[in-house]
Structures are given as C-alpha cells and as structure tokens.
ZAKOL-751502 format. One record per atom (N, C-alpha, C, O, CB): residue in one letter; y, x, z. Coordinates in steps of 0.001 Angstrom, whole numbers, padded with zeros to 6 digits, always signed. Glycine has a CB too. Example, Ala and Ser with C-alpha at 12.3 -4.5 7.8 and 13.67 -1.06 7.14 Angstrom:
BEGIN
A-005690+013190+007800
A-004500+012300+007800
A-003300+013200+007800
A-003319+014236+008465
A-004473+011308+009046
S-002250+012850+007080
S-001060+013670+007140
S+000030+012900+007870
S+001138+013409+008039
S-000598+014084+005725
//
This chain:
BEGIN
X+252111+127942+116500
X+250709+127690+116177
X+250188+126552+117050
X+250452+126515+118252
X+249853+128972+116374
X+249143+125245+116198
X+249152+124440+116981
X+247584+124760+117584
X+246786+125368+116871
X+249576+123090+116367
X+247169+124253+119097
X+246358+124911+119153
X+245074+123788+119578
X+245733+122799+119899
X+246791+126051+119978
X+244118+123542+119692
X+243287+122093+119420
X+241949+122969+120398
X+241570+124128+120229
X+242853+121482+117183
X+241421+121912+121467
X+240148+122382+121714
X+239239+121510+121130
X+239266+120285+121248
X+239882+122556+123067
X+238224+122330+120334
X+237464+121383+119147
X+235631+121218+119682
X+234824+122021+120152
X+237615+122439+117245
X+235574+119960+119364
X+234792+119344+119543
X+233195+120089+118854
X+233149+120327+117647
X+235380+118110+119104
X+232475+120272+119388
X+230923+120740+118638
X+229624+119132+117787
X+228770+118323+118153
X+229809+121674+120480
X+230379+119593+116512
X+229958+118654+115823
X+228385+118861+115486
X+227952+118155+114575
X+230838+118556+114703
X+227593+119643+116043
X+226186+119840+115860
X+225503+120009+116895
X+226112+120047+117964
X+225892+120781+115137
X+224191+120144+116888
X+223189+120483+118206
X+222311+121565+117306
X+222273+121615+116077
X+222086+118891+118983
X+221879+122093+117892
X+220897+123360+117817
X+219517+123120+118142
X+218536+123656+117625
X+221316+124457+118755
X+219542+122399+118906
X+217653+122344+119554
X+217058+120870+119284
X+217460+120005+118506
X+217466+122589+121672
X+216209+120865+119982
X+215342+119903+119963
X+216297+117860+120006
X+216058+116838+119363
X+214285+120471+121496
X+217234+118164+120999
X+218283+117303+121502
X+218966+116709+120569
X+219699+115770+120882
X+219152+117905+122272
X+218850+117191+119065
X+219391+117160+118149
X+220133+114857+117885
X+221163+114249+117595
X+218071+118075+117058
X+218805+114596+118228
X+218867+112954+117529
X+219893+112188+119105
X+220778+111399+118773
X+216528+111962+117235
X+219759+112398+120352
X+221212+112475+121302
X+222025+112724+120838
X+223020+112014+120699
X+221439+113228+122266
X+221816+114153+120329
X+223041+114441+120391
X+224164+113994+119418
X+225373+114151+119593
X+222983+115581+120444
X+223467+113331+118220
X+224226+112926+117306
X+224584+111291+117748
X+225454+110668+117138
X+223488+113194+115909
X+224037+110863+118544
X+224065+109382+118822
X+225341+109391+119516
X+226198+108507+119537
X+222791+108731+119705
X+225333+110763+120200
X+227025+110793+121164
X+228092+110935+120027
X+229054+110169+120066
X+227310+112454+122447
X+228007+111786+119094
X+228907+111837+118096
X+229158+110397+116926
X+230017+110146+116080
X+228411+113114+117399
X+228325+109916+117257
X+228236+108730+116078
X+229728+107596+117255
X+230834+107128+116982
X+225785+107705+115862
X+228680+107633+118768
X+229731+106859+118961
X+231483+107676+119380
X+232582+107139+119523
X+229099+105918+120134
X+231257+108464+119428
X+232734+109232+119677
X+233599+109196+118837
X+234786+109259+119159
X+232735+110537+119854
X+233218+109093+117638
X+233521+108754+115988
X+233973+107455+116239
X+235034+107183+115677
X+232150+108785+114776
X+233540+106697+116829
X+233642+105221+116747
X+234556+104585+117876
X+234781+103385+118032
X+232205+104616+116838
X+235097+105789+118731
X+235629+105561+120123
X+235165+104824+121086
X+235804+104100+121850
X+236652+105154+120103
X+233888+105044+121037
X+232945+104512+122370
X+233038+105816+123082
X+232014+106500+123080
X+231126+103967+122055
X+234097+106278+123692
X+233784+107361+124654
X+232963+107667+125744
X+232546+108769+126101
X+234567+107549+125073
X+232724+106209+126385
X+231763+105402+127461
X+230267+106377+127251
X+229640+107251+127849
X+231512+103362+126935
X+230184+105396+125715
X+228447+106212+125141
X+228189+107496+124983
X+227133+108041+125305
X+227956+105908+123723
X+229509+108227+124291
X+229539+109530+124313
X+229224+110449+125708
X+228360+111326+125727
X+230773+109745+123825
X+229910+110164+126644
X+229862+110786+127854
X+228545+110952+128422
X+228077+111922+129020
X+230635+110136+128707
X+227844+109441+128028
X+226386+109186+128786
X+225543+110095+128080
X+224765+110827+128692
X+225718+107578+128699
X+225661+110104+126547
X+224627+110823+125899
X+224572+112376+126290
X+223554+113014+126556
X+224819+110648+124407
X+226214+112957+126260
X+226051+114216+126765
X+226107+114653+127586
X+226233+115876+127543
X+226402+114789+126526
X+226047+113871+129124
X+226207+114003+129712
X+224820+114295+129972
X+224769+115413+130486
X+226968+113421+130039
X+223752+113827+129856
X+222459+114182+129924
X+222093+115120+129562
X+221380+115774+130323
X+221811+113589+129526
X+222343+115543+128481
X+222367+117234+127520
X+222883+117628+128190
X+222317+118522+128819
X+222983+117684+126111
X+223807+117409+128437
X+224637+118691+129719
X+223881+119758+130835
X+223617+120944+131031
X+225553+117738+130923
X+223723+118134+131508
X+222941+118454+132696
X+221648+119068+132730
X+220922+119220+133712
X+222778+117423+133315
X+221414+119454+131352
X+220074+119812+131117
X+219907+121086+130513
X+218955+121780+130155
X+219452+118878+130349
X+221112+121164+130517
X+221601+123145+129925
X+222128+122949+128249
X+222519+123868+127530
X+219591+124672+129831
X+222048+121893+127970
X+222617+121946+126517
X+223687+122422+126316
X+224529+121581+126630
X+222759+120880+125925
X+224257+123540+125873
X+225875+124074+125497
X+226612+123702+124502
X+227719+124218+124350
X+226005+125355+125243
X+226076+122609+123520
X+226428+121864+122471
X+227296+120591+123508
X+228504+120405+123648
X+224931+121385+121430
X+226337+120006+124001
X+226822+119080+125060
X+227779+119283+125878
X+228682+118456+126008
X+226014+118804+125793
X+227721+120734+126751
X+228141+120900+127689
X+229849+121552+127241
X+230686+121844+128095
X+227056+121684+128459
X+230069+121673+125761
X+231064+121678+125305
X+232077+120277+125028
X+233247+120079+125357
X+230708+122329+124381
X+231533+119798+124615
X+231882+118780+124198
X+232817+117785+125536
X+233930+117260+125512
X+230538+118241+123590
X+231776+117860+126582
X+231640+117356+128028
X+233705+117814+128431
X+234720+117164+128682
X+229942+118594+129201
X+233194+119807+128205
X+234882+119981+128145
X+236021+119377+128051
X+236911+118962+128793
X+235195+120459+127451
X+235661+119455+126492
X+236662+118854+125295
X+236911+117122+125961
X+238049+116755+125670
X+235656+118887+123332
X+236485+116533+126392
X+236698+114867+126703
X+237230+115145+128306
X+237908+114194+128694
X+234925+113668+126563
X+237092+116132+129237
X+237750+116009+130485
X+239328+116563+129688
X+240283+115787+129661
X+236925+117093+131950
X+239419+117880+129115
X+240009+118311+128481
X+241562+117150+127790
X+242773+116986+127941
X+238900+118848+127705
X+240858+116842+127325
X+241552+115635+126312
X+241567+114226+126846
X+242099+113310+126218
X+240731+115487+124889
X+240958+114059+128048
X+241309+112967+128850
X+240747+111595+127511
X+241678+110980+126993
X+243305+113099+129390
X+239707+111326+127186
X+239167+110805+126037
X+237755+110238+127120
X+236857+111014+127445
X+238914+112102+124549
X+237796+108855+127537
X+236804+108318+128291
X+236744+108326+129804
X+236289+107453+130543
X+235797+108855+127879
X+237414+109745+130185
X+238077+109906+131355
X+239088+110373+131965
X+239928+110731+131140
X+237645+110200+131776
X+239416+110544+133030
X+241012+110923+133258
X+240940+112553+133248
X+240270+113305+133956
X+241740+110256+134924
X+241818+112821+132251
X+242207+114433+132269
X+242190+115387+133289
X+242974+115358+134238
X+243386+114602+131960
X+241284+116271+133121
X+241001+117031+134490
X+239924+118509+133940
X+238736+118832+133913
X+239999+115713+135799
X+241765+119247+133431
X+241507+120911+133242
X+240409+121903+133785
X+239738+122655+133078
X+242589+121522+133757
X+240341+121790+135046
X+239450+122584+135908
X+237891+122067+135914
X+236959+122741+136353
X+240049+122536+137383
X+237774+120777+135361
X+236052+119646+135070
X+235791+120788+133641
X+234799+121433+133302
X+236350+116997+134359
X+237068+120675+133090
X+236851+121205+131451
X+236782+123022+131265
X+236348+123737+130361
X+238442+120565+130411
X+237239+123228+132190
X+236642+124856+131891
X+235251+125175+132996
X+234734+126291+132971
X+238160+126235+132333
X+234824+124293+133764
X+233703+124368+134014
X+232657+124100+133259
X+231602+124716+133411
X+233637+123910+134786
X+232847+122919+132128
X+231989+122958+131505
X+231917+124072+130257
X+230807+124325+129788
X+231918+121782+131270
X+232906+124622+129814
X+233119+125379+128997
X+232290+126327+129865
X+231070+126174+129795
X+234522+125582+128549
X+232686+127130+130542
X+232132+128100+131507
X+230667+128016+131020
X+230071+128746+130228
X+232382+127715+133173
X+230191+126784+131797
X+228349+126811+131391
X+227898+127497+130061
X+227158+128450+129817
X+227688+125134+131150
X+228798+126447+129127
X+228229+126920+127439
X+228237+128280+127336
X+227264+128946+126983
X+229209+126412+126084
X+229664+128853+127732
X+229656+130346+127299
X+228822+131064+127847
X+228576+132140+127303
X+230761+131019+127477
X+228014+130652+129282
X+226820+131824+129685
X+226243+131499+128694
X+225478+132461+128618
X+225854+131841+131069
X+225962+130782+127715
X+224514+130673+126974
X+225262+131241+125744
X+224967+130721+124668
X+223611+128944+126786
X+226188+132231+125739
X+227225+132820+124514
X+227511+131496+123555
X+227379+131583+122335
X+226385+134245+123437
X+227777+130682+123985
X+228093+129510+122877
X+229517+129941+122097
X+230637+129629+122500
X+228314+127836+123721
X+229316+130487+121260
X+230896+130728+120771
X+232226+129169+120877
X+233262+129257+121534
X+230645+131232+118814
X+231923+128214+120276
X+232758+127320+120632
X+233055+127131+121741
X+234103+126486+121749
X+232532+126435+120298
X+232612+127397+123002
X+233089+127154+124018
X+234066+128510+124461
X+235122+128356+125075
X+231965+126738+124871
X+233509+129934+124026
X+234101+130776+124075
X+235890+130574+123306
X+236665+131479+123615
X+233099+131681+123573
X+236390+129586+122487
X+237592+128924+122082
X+237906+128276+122549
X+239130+128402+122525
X+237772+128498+121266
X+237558+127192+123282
X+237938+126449+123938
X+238457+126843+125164
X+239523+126463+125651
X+237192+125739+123960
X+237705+127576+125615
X+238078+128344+126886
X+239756+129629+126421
X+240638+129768+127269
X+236222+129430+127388
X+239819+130138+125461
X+240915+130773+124686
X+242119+129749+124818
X+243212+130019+125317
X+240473+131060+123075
X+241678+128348+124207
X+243205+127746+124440
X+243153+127316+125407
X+244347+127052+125554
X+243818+126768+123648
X+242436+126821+126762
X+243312+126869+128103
X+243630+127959+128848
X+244350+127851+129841
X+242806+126175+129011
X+243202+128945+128504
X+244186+130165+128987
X+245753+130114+127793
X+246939+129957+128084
X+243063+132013+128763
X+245303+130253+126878
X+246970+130312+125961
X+247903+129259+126463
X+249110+129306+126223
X+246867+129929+124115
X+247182+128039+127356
X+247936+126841+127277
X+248264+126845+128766
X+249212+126128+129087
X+247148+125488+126658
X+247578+127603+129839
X+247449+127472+131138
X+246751+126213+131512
X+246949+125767+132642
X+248679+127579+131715
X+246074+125679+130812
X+245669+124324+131804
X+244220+124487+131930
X+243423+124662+131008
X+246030+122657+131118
X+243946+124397+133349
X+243144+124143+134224
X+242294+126044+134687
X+241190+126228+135198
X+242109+122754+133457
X+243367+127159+134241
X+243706+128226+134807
X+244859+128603+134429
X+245685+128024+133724
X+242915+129084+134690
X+244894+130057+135156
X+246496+130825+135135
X+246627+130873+133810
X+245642+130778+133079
X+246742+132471+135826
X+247839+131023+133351
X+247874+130906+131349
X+248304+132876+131429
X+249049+133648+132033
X+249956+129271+130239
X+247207+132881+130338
X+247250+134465+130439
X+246880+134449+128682
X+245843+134048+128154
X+245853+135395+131788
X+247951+134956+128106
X+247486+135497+126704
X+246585+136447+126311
X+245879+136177+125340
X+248362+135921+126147
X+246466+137431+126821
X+245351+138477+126761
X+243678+137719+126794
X+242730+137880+126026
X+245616+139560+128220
X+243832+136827+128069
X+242685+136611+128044
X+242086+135507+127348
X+240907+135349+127034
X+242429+136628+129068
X+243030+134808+127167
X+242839+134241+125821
X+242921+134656+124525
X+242633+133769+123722
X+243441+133486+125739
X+243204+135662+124076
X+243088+136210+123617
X+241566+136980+123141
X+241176+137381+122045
X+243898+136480+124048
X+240921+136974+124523
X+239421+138050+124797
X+238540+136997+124315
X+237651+137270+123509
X+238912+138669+126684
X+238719+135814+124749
X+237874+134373+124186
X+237569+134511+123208
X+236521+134744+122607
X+238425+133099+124071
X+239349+134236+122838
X+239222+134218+121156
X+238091+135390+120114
X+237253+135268+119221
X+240922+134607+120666
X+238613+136302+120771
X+237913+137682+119955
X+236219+137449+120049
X+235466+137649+119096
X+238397+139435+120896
X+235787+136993+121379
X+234465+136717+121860
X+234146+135574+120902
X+233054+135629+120335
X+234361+136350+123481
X+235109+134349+120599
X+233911+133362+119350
X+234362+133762+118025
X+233884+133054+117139
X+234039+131331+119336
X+235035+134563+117679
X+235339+135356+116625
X+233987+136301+116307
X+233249+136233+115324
X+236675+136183+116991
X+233908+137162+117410
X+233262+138086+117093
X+231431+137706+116891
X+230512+138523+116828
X+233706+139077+118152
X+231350+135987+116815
X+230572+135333+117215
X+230217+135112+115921
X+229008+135164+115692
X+230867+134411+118107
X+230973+134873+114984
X+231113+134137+113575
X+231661+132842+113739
X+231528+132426+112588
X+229763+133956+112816
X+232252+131799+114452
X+233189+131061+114982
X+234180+130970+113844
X+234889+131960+114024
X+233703+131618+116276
X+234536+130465+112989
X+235162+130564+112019
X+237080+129868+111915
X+237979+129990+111083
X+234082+129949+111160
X+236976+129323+112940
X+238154+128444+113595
X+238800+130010+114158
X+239914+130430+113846
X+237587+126957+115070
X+238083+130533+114805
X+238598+131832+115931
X+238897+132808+115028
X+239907+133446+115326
X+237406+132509+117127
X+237930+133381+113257
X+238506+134312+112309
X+239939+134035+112272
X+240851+134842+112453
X+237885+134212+110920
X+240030+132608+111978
X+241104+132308+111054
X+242166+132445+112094
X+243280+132859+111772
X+241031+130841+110238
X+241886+132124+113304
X+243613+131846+114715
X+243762+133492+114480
X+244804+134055+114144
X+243198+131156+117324
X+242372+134183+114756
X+242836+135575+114941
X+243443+136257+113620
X+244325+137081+113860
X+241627+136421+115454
X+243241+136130+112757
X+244246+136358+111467
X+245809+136260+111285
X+246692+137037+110920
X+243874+135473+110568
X+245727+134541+111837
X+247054+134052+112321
X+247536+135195+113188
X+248429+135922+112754
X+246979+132622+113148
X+247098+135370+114181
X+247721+135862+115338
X+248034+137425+115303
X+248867+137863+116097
X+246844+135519+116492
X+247201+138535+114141
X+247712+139412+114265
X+248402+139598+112886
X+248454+140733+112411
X+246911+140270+114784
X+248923+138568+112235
X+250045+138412+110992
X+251121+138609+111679
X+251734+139669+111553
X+250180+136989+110141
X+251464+137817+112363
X+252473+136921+112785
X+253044+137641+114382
X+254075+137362+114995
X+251727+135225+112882
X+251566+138995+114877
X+252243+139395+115851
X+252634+138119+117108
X+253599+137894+117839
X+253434+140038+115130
X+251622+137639+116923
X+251990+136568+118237
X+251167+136552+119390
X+250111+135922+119353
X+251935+135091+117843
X+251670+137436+120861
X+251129+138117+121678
X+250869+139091+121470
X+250687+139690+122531
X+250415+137787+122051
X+250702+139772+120534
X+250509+141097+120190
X+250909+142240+119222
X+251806+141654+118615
X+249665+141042+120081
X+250858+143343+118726
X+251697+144213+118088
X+250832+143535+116553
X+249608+143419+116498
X+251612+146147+118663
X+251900+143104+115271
X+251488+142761+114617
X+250553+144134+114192
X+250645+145257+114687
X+252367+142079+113960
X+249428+143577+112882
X+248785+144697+112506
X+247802+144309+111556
X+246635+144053+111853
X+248245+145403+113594
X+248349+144260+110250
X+247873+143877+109112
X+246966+143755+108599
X+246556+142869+107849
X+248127+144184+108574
X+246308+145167+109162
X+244795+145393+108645
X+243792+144343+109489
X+242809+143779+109009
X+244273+147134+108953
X+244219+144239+110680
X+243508+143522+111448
X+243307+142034+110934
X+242270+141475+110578
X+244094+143617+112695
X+244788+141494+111009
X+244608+140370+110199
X+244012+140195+108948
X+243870+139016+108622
X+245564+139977+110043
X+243529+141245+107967
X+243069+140791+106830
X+241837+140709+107152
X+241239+139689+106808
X+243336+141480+105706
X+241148+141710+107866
X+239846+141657+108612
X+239161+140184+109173
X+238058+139896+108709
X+240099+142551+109829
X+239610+139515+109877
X+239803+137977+109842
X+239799+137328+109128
X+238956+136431+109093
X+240543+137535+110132
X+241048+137518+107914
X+240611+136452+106876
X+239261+136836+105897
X+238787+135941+105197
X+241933+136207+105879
X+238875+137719+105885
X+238192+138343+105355
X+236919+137384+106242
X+236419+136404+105689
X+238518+139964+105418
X+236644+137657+107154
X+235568+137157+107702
X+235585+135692+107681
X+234547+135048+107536
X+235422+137657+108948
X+236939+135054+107845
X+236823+133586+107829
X+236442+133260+106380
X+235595+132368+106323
X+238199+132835+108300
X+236891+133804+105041
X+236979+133168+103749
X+235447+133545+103545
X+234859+132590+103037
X+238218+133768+102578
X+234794+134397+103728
X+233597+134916+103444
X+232865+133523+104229
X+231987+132994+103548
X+233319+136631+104051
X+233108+132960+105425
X+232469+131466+105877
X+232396+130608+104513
X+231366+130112+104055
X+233558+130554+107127
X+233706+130526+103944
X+234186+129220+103001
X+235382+128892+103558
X+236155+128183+102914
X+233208+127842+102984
X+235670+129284+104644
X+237514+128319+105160
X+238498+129086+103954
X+238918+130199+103636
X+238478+128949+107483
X+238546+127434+103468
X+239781+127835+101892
X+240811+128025+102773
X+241604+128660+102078
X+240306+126381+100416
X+241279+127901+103762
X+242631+128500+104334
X+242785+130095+104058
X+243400+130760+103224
X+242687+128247+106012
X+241674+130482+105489
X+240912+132274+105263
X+241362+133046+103563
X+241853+134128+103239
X+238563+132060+105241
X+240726+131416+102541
X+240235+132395+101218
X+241767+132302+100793
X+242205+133351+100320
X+238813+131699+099848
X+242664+131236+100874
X+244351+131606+100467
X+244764+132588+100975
X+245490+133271+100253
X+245428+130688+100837
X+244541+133016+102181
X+245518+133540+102907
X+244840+135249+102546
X+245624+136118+102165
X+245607+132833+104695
X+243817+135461+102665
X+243188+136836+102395
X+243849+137110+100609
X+244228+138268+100437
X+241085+136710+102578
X+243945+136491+099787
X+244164+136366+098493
X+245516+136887+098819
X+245718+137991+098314
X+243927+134952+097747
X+246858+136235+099771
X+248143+136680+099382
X+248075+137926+099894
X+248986+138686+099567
X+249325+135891+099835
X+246856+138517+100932
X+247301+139722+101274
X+246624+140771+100248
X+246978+141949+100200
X+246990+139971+102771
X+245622+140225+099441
X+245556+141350+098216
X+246672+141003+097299
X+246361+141711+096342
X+244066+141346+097299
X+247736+140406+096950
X+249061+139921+096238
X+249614+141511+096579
X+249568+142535+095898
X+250078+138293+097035
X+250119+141260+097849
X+251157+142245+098567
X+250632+143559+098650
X+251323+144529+098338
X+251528+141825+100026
X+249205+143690+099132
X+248642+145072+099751
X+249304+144921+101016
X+250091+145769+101437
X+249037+146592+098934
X+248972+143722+101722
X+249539+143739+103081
X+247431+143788+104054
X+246545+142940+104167
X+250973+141731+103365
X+247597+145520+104570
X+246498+144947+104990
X+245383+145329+104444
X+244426+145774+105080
X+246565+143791+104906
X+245443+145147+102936
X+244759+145901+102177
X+244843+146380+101351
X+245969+146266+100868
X+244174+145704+101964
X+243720+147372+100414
X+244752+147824+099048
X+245272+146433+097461
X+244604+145611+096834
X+243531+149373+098156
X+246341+146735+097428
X+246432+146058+096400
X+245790+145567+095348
X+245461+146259+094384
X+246952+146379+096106
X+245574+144361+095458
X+244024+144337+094138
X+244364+142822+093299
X+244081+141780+093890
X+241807+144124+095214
X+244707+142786+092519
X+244881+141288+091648
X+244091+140794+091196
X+244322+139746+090593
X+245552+141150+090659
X+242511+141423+091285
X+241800+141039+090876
X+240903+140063+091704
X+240313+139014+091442
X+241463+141907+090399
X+241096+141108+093185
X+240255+140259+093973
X+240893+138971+094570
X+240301+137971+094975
X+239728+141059+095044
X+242462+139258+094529
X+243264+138381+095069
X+243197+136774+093868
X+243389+135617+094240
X+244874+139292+095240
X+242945+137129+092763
X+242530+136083+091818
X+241232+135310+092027
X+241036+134101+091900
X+242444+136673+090563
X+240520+136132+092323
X+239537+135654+092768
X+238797+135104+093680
X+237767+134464+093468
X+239267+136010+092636
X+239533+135442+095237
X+239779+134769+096450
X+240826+133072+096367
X+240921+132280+097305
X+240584+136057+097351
X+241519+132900+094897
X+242559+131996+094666
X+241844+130832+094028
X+241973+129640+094308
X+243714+132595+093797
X+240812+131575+092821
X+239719+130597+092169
X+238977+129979+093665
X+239205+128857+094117
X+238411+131612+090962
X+238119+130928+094241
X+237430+130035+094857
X+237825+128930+096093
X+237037+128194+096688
X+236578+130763+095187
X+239133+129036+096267
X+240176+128457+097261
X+240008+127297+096594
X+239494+126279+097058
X+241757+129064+097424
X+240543+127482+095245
X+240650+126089+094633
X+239419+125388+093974
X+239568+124366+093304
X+241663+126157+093598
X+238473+125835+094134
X+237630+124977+094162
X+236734+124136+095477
X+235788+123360+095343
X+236993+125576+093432
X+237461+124640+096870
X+237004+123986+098050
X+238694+123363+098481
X+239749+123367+097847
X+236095+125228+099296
X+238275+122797+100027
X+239547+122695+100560
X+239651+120652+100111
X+238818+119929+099564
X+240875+124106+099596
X+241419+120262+100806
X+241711+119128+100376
X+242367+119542+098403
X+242351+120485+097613
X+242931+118432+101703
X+242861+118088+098471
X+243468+118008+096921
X+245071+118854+097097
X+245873+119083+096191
X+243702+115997+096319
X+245148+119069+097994
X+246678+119791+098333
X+246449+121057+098401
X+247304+121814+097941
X+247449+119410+099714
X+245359+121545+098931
X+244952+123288+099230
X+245196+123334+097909
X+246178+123837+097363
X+243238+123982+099855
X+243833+122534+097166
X+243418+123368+095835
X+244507+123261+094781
X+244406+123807+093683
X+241997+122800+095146
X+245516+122561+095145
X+247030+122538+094077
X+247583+123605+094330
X+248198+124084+093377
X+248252+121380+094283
X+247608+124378+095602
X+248364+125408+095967
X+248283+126256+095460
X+249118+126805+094742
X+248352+125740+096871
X+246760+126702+095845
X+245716+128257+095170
X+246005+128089+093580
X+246566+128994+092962
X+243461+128150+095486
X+245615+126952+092986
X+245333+126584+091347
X+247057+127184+090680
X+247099+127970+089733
X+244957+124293+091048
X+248129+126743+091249
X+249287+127208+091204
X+249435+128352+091496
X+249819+129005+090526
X+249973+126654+091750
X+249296+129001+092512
X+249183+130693+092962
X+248455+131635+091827
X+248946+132721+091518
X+248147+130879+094486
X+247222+131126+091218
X+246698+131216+090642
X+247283+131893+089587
X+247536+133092+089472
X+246256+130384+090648
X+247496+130800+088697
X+248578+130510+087302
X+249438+131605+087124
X+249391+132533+086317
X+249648+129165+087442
X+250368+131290+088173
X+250865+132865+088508
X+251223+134329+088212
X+252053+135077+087695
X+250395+133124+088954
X+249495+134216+089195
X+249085+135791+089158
X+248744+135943+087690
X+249069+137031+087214
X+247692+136260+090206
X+248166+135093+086883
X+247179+135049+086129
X+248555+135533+085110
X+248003+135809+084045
X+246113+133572+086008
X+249587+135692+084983
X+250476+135882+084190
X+251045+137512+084034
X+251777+137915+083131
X+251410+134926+084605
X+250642+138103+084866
X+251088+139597+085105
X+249590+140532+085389
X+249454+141681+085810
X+252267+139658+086633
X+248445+139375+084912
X+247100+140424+084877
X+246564+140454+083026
X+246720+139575+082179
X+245495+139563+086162
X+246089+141453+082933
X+245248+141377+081684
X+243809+140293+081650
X+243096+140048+082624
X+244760+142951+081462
X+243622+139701+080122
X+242624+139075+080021
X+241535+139381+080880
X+241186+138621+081784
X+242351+139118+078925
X+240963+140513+080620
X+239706+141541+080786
X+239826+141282+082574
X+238709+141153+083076
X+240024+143587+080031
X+240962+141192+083554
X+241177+141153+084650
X+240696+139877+085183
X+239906+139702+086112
X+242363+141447+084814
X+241166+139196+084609
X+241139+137304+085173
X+239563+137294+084534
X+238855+136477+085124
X+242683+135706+084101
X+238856+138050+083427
X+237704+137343+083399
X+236775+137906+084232
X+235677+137374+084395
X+237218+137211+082172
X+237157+139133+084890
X+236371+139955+085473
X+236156+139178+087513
X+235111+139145+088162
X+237283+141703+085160
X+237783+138614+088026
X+237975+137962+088479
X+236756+136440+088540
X+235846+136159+089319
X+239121+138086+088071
X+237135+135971+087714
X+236359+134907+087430
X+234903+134824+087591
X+234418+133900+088244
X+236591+134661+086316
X+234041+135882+086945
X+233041+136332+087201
X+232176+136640+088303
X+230955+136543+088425
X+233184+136934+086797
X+233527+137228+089464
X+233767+137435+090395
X+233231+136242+091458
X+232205+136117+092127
X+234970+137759+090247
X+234303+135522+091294
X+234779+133899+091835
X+232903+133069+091685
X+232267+132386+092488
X+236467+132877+090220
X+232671+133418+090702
X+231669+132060+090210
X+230590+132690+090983
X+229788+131897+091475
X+231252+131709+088290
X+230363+134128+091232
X+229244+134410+091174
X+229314+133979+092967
X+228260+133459+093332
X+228851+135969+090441
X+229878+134054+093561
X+230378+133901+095035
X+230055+132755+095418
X+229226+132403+096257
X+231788+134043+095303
X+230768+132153+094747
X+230355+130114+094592
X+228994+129701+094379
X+228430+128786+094978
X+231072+129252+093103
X+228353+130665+093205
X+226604+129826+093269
X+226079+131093+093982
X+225347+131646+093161
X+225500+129372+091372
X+226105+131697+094946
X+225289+132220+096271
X+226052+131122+097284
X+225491+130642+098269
X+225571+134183+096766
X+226898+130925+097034
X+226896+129629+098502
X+225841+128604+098023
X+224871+128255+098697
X+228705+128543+098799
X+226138+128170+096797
X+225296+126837+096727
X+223969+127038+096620
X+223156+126117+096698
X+225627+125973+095617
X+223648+128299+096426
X+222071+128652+096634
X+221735+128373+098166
X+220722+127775+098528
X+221705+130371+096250
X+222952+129004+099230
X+222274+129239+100269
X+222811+127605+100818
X+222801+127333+102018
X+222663+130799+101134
X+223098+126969+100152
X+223174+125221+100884
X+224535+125244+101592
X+224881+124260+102246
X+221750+124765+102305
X+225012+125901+101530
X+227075+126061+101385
X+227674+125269+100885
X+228898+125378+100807
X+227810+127130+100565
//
C-alpha cells in the first residue's frame, strides 16, 4: 500500500482567500509563496495551514526535509481535531519518520480521521482490514469503510464495497445492491474506473433478473440526484 501525506486543499474560516493564494502558488511550484502564505495561517492557529506547513517539511517541497518540523505541525492541527492532520500524522508513524514507526498507532490516527469522515482514511482503513495488513483481517470491518467511503462518492470505496456485495464478503450477499454500488462507480471516477465498474457491471447484469437491474438502477439514480441536490 502506497502511502502519501496529503495536502489540505481547502480552508474553513475566514482565511479562506490566503489560503487559496498558497495553493494557487503550490500548484504552480512557487513553494517560496506557499510557505509565506501559510505560514502566517499557521502561526495564527489555522489547522488548514498548519497542515499543509507539515506536508512541505514532510516532503521537503520549498524546504529541506525535516520529519520532526512535520509532525509538529501536524500535532497543532490535530488539537483543533483536524482530521487530515490526524492522517498525516498515521503515515509517519506507519513510515517511522520523524517518530518511532509504530503500526498500531498509526493505525489510532488513521481510525481518528476516519472516524472523522476523512474519506482518504475510510478507504486506507478498508484497505487495511481486507488485506489484514497489521492486523487480523476482518471483513465486516472492511466493508464498514467502504461503506462509509462510497457513501462520500470515492468511486474506489463504491467498486470495492460493490465486489464485497458480489461475494458476501463482509456482507450479506446482495446483487442488487452490488449493481448498484457498480452503476454509480461508473458514473464518477477517471475514464479507466468507470470502464472497470461499466464492465463489472455487464457482468453481474447477466446472472440477475430484469426486475433486479431495474430495481438496482432506480436504486443507483436515486443516490446520484441526492448528491447533486446536495452540490456533490
């Protein structure tokens, strides 16, 4: 599993028009500007900022790499429960850099911006109790995850929750819902996701009754315009 400390592409408060000026140039690899902009947010209690701040000691991006700068700033965000920082802080424990590398407690991160709605953290933690990596695999758990990630929109979450209604890995066997977790896959995602699901799809769609796939479908659409109601 590859593991990425990710950048906070939004602001929350007032700081909002900074804070995007740092992202505009970070985008642009002015790391210089980036640093200055959030560096001010930082210092000012911003946890949007003060993540980010991480992620660039972290990633050595404007300045020289320096683990222990980057879980201090992580540190800050998470008193203010910032879930992204609560991940970030997860993969330098999984990774050991810039503390002791301890899976568990990276692990506790993880669960902490998971349990946050963190949608990066549903989906690792899905991964992670599939696959039994660090821990006793446990199916149900993992569907629980994807479940929570696909319910975000992550078409990964919505594939991956779909093969476990395929199997009844996790959960009870259902082709209906698993069709329907496959529709709405393929209508988000890149042009490669949605070939996957649209194919998976096809499929299933071959060993269900009409009355199933339309019920499915029904399903699917109605899911899709409550996102786009709620600006999803």
């Amino acid at each position: 599993m590859i593991l990425v400390a990710i950048l906070t592409v939004s602001c929350r408060n007032a700081d909002e028009a900074a804070f995007a000026e740092g992202m505009e140039a970070y985008a642009q690899g002015d790391f210089e500007t980036a640093m200055k902009k959030w560096r001010v947010l930082a210092e000012e209690g911003n946890p949007s900022a003060q993540t980010n701040l991480g992620v660039m000691y972290y990633q050595g991006r404007g300045v020289p790499t320096d683990y222990k700068e980057a879980m201090r700033w992580y540190r800050l965000a998470a008193l203010k429960g910032y879930p992204e920082a609560y991940y970030n802080m997860g993969v330098a424990y999984m990774e050991g850099k810039g503390v002791e590398q301890s899976s568990q407690e990276a692990l506790r991160w993880y669960r902490a911006a998971a349990d946050g709605g963190y949608v990066s953290a549903q989906l690792l933690l899905g991964n992670v109790y599939s696959r039994g990596q660090g821990v006793e695999p446990d199916t149900k758990e993992a569907a629980k995850w994807f479940q929570a990630a696909a319910e975000q929109g992550d078409s990964t979450a919505q594939f991956l929750l779909a093969t476990a209604y395929i199997s009844g890995s996790g959960v009870d066997q259902n082709d209906v819902q698993a069709y329907k977790w496959l529709y709405i896959a393929g209508e988000q995602g890149n042009d490669q996701a949605k070939a996957g699901a649209n194919i998976a799809k096809a499929r299933l769609a071959e060993r269900m009754e009409k009355e199933q796939v339309a019920e499915a479908e029904r399903l699917a659409k109605g899911w899709l315009a409550e996102r786009k109601a709620e600006g999803n």
